[in-house]
N, C-alpha and C positions, 0 to 999 in steps of 0.2 A: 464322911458326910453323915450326919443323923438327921432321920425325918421325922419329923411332929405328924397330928394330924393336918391342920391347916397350912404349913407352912414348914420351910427347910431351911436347916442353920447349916453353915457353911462355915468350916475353921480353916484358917491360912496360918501356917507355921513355917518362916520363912527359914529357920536353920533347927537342929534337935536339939538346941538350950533355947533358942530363942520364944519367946512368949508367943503364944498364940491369941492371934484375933478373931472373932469372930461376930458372923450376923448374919441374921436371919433373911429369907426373905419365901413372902407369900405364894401360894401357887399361883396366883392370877400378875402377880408381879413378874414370877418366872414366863407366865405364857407371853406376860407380854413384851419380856425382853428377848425372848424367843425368836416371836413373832416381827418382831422390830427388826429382829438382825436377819433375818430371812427376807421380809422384805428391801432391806438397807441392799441387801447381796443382790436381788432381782434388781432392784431398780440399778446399781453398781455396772451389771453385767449389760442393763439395758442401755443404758450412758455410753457404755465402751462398744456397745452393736451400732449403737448411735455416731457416737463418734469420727468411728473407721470409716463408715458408713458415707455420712456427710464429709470425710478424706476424699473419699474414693470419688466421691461427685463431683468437688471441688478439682480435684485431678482431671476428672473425664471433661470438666468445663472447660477448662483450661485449653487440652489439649483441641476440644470441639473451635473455640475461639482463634487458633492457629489455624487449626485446618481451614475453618473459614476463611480466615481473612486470605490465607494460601491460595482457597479456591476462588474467593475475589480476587486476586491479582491475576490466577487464572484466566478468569474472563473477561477481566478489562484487555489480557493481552489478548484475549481470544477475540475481541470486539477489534480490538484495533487493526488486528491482523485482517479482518471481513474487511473492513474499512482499506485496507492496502491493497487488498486483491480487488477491490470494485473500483479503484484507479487504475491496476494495473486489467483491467477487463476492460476499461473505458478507455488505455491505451492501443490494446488489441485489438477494439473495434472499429478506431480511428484507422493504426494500420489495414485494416482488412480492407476500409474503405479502398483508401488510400491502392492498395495493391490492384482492387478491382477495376478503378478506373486507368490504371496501367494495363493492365491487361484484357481492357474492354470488356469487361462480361459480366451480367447484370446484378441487382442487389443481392444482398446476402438473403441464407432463407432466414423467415421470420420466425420467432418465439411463441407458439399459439400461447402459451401458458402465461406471456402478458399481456396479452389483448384484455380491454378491459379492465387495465390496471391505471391509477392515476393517483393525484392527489399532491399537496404543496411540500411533500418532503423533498428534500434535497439527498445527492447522488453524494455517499463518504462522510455522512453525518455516524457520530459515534453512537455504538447501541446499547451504551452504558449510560441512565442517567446520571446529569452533572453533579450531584451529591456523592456519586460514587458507589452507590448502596444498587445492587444487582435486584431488581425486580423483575416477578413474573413477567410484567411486559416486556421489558429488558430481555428476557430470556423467548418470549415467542416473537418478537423483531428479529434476534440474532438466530433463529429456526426459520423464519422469512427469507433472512437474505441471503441464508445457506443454502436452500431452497432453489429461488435464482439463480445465485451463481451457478450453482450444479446446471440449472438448465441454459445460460445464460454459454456455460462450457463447452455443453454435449452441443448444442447450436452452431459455436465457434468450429469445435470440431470438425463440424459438417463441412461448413463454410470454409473453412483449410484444406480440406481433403479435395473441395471442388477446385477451390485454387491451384491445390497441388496438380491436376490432371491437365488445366487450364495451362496451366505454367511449360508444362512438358511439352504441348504444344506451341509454345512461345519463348523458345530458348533466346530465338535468335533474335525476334523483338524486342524480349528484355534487355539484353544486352545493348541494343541500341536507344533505347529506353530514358533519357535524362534522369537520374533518381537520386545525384547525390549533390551535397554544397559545390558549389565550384570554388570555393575561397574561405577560408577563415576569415570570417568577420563581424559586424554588425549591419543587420537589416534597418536599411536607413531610408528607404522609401519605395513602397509596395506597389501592385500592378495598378495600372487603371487611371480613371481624371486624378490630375491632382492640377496643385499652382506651382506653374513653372518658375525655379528659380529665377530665372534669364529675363522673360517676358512679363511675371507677374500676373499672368491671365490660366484662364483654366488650361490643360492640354490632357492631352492621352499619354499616360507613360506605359509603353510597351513588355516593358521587364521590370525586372527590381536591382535596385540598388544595394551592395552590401561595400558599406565601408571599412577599409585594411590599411595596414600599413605600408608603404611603398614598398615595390619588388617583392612583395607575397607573392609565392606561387600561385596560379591558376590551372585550377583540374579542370579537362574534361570530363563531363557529366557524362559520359555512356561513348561505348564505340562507335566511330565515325570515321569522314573521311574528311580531309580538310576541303573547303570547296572554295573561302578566299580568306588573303592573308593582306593587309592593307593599310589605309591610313581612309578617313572618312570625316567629314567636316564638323561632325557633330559630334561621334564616338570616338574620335580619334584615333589612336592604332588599334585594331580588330582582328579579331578573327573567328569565322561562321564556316562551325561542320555542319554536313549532311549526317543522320544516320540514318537514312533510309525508313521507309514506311510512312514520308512525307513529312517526318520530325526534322526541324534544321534546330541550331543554340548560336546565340552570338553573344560573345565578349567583347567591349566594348574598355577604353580610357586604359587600355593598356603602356607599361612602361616598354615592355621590351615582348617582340614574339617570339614563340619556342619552336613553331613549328614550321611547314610547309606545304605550297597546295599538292593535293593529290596524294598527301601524307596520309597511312592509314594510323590508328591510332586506338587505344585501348582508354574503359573507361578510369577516371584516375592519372592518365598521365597530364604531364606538365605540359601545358601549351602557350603561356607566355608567365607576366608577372603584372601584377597592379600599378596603374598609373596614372597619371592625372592630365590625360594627353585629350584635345578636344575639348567640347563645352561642357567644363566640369569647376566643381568648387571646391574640391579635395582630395586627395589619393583613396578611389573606389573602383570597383567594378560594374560595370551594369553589364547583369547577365536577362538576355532574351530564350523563352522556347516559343516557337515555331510547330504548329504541324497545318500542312497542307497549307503554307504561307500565310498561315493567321493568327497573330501573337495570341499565346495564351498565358494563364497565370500560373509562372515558374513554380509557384509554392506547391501545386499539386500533384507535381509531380518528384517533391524531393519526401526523401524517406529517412536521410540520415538525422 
């Protein structure tokens, strides 16, 4: 390389015969190819921090977009699942009823933590809104009902425990106790006034009807004693246990009886078969409960 003052000439000899070329160039030409390629390199190296960079974001979105939508399906099951348990709570409480009045003893204890609660929502509403997209309120609803239930639990709890104690005292009650279907079938006319088939005018129906197919078994609802086994103008072939405690049950439009009087009996056994015996308009049962001789509504006392 030979320097000038202003300026440097630069020879390229591409082989040792071959000619040489050559050309000059100025210092401020040199700074500023210099300078070019220095800056070319930063900005290069900035491009590639850049790049990676915006990779890397693009990756972590991605992966953020899964997860979400992950943790959305998350909480719609999470919702739905609150939603299932405040049916099956609203089951629980029916049975609890349900037991208490079997077992005579008074209401369940109360919830102070809803006193003073109200308003037009509905019991099993879902607490995901219906666009799907999980909102803050979305999310302090399902902290609400979480809430509840917990206390809605520890309540039930109570309410069990007293049963339990209640229960132990009433073994033998229960057992005598009407508490289960007498017959596979269909509930085909419930307690109380209705329009008599036969007469067309209003009447008092004392049991319910559940229509079966002929010669279905017929359970006794709870352990008794048989107290008569017959034929009756209305029910046609019958049969009416005592279980003591002042509770009787009559089966009524039987085909055939199973049993006999002074027969004791467990609850569950067979005591006759469905039939269409007396004033009847199809092959059904009409089951009666009894206590203290004063029909009451059968349905309150079954559980299964």
């Amino acid at each position: 390389m030979k320097t000038l003052k202003d300026s440097y000439t630069v020879m390229i000899i591409p082989t040792p015969t071959s000619r040489a070329y050559r050309f000059s160039l100025s210092k401020q030409a040199l700074r500023t190819i210099i300078g070019s390629t220095i800056v070319s390199a930063i900005l290069l190296v900035v491009f590639v921090i850049q790049y990676f960079s915006m990779v890397r974001d693009m990756w972590e979105l991605k992966s953020l977009r899964k997860e979400t939508k992950a943790q959305k399906i998350q909480i719609q099951t999470f919702a739905s699942n609150i939603t299932d348990l405040e049916k099956q709570m609203t089951r629980i409480k029916d049975l609890d009823t349900k037991l208490r009045v079997i077992a005579d003893i008074g209401p369940p204890p109360e919830n102070d933590q809803l006193k003073g609660m109200g308003g037009p929502e509905e019991p099993g509403t879902d607490s995901v809104s219906e666009t799907g997209n999980v909102q803050p309120e979305d999310l302090r609803k399902m902290d609400q009902d979480l809430s509840r239930l917990r206390s809605d639990a520890a309540v039930q709890e109570l309410s069990f425990a007293e049963l339990t104690e209640a229960m132990k005292d009433r073994r033998s009650l229960w057992a005598s106790t009407p508490s289960i279907w007498p017959v596979r079938g269909w509930l085909t006319s419930g307690f109380g006034n209705r329009i008599s088939p036969f007469t067309g005018s209003v009447a008092m129906h004392n049991g319910i009807d559940l229509a079966a197919r002929r010669d279905t078994p017929v359970m006794a609802s709870a352990a008794a004693v048989v107290s008569y086994e017959g034929f009756d103008s209305g029910l046609g072939k019958m049969v009416k246990l005592n279980h003591g405690y002042g509770m009787q049950t009559v089966y009524g439009h039987l085909s055939k009886v199973n049993v006999r009087i002074g027969q004791k009996i467990k609850r569950g056994d067979v005591i006759g078969f469905v039939g269409n015996t007396g004033l009847s308009t199809g092959p059904h049962l009409h089951y009666e409960v009894l206590v203290n001789s004063v029909p009451v509504n059968p349905l309150r006392y079954i559980l299964n």
